[in-house]
C-alpha positions in Angstrom: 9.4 -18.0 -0.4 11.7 -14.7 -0.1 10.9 -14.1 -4.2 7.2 -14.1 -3.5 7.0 -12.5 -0.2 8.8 -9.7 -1.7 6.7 -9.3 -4.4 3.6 -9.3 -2.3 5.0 -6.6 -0.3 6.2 -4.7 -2.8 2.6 -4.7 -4.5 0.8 -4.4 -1.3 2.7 -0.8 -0.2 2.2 0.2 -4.4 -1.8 -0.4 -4.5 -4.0 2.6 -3.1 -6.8 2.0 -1.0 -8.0 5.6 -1.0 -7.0 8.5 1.7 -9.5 10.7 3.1 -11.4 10.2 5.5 -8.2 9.2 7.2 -10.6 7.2 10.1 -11.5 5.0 7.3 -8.4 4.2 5.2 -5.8 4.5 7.8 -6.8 0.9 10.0 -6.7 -0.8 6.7 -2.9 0.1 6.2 -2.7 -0.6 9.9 -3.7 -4.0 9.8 -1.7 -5.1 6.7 1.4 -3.4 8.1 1.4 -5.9 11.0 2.4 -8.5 8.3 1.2 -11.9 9.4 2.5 -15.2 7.1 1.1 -13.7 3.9 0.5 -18.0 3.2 -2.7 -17.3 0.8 -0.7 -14.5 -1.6 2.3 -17.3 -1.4 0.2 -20.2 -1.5 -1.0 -18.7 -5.0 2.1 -17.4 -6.5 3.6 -20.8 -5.7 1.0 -22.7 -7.2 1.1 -20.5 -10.8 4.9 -21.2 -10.2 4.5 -24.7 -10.9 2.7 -24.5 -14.6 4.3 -20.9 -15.7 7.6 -19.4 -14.1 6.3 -15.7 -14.7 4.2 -16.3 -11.7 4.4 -12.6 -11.6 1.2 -12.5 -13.6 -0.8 -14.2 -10.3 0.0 -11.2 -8.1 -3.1 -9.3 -8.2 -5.2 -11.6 -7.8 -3.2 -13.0 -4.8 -3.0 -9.7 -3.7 -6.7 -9.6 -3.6 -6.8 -12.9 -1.6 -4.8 -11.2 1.0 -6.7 -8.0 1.4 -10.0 -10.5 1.5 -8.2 -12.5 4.6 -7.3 -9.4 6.3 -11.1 -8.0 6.3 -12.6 -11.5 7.8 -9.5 -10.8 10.5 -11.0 -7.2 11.1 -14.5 -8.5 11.7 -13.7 -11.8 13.4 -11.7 -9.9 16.1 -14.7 -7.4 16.9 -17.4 -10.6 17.3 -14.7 -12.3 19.2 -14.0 -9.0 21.3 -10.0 -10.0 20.5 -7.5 -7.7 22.2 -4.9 -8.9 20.2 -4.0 -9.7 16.4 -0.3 -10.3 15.1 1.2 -9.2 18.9 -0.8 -5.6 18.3 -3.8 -4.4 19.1 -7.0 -5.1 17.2 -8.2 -2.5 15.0 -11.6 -2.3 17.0 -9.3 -2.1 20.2 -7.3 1.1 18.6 -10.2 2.7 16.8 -13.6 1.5 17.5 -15.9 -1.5 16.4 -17.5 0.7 14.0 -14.3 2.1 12.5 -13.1 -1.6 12.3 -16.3 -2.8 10.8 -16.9 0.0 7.7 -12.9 -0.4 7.2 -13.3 -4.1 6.6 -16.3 -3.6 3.9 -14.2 -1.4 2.2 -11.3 -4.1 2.5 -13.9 -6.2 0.1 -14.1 -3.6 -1.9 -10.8 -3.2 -2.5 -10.0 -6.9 -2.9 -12.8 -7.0 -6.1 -11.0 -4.0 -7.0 -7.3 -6.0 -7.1 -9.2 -9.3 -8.5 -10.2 -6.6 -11.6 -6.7 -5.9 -12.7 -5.7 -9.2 -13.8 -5.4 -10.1 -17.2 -6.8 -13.4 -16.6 -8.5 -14.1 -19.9 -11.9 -16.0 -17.9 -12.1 -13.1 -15.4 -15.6 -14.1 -14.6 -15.0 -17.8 -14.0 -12.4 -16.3 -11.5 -14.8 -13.5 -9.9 -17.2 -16.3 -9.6 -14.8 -18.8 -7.7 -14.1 -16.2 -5.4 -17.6 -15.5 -4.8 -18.5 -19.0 -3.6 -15.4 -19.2 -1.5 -15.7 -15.7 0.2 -19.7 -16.7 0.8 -18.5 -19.8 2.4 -16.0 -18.2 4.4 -19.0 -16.4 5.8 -20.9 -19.5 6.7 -17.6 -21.3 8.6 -18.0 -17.7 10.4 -21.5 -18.0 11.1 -21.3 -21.9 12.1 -18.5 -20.4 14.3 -20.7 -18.2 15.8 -23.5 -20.7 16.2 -21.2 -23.1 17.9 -21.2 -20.6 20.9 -24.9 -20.8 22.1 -25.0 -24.8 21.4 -24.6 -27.4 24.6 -22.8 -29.5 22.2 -21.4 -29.9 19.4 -19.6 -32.8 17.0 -16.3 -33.5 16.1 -17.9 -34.0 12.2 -19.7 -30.3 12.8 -16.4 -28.6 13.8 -14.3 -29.7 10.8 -16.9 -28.9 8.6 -16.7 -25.5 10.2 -13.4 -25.0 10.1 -13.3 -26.4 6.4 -15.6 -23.3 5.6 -13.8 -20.4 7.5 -10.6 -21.5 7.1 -9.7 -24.2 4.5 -11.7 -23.0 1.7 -9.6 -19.6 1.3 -5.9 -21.7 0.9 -8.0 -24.3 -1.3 -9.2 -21.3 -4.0 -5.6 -19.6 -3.5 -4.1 -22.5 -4.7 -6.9 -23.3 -7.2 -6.6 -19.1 -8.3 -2.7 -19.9 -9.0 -3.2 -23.1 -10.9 -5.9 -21.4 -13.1 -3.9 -18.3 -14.0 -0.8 -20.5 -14.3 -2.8 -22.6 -17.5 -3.0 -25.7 -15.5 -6.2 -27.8 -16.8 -9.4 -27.9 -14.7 -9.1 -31.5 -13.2 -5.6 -30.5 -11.9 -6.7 -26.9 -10.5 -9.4 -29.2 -8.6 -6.9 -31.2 -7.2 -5.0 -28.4 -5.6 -7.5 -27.2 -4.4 -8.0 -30.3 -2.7 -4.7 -30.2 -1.3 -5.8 -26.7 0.4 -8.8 -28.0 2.0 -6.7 -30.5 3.9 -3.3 -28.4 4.6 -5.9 -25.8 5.6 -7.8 -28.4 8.1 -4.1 -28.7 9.5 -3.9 -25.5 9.5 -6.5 -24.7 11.8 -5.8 -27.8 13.7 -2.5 -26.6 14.2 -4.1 -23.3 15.4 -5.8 -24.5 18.2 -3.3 -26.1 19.7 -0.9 -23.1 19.6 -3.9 -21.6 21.2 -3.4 -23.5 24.2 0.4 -24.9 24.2 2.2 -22.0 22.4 5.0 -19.7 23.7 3.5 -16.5 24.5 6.1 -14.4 23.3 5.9 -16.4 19.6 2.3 -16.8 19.1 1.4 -13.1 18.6 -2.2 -13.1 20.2 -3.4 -14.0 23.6 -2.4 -17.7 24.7 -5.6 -19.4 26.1 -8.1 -17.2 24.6 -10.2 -20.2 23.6 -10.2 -21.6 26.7 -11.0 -18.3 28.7 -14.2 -18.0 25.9 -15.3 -21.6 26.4 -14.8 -21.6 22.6 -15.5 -25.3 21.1 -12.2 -26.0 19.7 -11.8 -29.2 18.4 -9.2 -29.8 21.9 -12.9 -28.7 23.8 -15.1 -31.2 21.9 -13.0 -34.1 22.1 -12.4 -33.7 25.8 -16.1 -32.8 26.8 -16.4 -36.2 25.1 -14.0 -38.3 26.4 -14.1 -36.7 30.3 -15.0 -38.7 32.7 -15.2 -38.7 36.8 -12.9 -35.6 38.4 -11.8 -34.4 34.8 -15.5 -34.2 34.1 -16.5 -32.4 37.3 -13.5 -30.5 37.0 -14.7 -29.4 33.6 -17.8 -28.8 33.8 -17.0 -26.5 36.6 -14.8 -24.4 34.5 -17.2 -24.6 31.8 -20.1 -22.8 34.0 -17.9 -20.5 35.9 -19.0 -17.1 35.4 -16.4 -15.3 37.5 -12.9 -16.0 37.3 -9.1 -15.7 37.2 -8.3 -16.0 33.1 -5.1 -17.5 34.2 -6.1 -19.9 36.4 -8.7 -20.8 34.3 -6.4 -21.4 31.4 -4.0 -23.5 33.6 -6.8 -26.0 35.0 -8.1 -26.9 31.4 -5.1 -27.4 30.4 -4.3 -29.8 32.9 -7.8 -31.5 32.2 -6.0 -31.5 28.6 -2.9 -33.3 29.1 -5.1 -35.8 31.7 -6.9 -36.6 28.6 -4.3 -36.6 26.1 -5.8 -34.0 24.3 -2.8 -32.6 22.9 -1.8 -35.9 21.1 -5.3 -36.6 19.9 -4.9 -33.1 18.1 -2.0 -33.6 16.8 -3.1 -36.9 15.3 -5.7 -35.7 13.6 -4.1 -32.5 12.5 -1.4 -34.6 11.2 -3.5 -36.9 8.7 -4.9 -34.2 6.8 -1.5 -32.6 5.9 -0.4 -36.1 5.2 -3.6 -36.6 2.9 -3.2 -33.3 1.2 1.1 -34.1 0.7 -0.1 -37.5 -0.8 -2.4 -35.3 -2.8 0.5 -32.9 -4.1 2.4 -35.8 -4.4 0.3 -37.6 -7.4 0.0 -34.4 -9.8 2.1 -35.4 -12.4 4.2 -32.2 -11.9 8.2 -31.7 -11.8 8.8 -32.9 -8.6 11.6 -29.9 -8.0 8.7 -27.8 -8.9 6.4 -29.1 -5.6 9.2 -29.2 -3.3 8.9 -25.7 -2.4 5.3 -25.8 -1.6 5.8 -29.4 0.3 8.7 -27.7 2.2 6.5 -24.5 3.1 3.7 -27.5 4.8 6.1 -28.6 6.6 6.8 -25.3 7.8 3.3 -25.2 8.4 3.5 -28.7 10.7 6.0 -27.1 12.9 5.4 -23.4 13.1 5.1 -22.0 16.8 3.3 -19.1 15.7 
């Protein structure tokens, strides 16, 4: 990955996103100085790798990918009222939510802008791609946002959720580098497929960290779902399989207006591990990235090409962060 990742970088600290008013400009370099995994920029490079080694010619558009992810970020934090992102504080925490908010419309912007200077030759079959994904980004957002005024919700409602906000971006990354790199449509498709399930896992993944990560590695508040009664899918599947004290127990938690955030976090977590909530997680997390290695598996491509992008889900499988 060090090839790509510096490339990205180097690209990213190169492109202008404009300089006065400084309130505007200056949380968007904030933001993308606090680095993160860069996986969509890498995820696409990667993938124009394996049909065209000047995967070089991918960058902008991956580039544009990344400034995309980085907007939802700003915007996500300020409906989530998130204190932290990447270890830092969020740009609505340092600013202001409306700072944060017009800095992240100009973050689309910007990512159009980047999408515009490749030399793609079907630049408005690629525009158009990344239309339907960002749109549907949006809608996982808003399903997100949904979920929070809902009694209940299913475990079939939350991946399809999560599919929208988060699996759809690797699943076009990966579709974006395929298409730039000449790969035919039907094999595009089925990277992209291989997003939407490494990006299930992804999220999967996520929500466990949420709970069970190291502090000091995960980068953002540990327990945060838990303290926001957000319906992860480690909520849904114990309010579903909770019965007797774990039920009171959560239930009570669940209602409880005031509270200590820590002690909060600890109970439900030990309503968790009662309920084997943690294994169940990692279960299901675990099929999709084995569906979308099966997946990556089958293209008829070098295999010594693919092993960097299987070695990078793996990475994925057991990150702590």
């Amino acid at each position: 990955m060090e090839k790509h990742l510096k490339l990205i970088e180097e690209h990213l600290a190169l492109f202008n996103f404009g300089d006065e008013p400084t309130a505007l400009y200056e949380p968007i370099r904030y933001i993308l100085s606090l680095g993160g995994k860069r996986l969509r920029p890498v995820l696409a490079l990667m993938s124009c790798e394996l049909f065209d080694d000047h995967f070089e010619k991918a960058i902008y558009p991956a580039l544009g990918v990344e400034v995309f992810h980085n907007f939802t970020l700003l915007h996500d934090d300020i409906m989530d009222n998130a204190p932290i992102r990447r270890g830092m504080q969020t740009v609505h925490e340092k600013w202001n939510a409306n700072i944060a908010i017009l800095s992240g419309d100009v973050m689309l912007v910007r990512a159009y802008d980047l999408f515009l200077k490749s030399d793609f030759k079907d630049l408005r079959k690629m525009l158009s791609k990344f239309s339907k994904c960002a749109a549907e980004v949006c809608e996982g957002q808003q399903y997100d946002m949904n979920f929070e005024s809902l009694e209940a919700v299913s475990e079939l409602e939350y991946l399809e959720m999560i599919r929208l906000k988060t699996a759809v971006l690797l699943g076009f990354s990966l579709e974006l580098g395929a298409m730039i790199g000449g790969a035919s449509d039907p094999v595009s498709s089925q990277l992209y497929e291989f997003g939407i399930n490494i990006g299930l896992g992804f999220q999967l993944k996520d929500d466990l960290l949420d709970v069970y990560a190291d502090t000091a590695k995960f980068g953002k508040q540990v327990g945060g779902d838990i303290i926001s009664n957000k319906k992860t899918y480690l909520l849904i599947k114990a309010i579903a399989l909770a019965q007797g004290k774990d039920k009171i127990n959560l239930d009570f938690w669940l209602n409880k207006k005031q509270f200590d955030p820590d002690e909060k976090v600890k109970a439900v977590s030990n309503i968790y591990n009662s309920l084997g909530i943690k294994e169940l997680s990692e279960q299901k997390m675990n099929t999709y990235f084995d569906i979308g290695l099966k997946i990556l598996h089958n293209l008829d491509i070098d295999p010594l090409k693919k092993k960097p992008i299987e070695e990078l889900v793996l990475n994925l499988i057991d990150r702590e962060k």
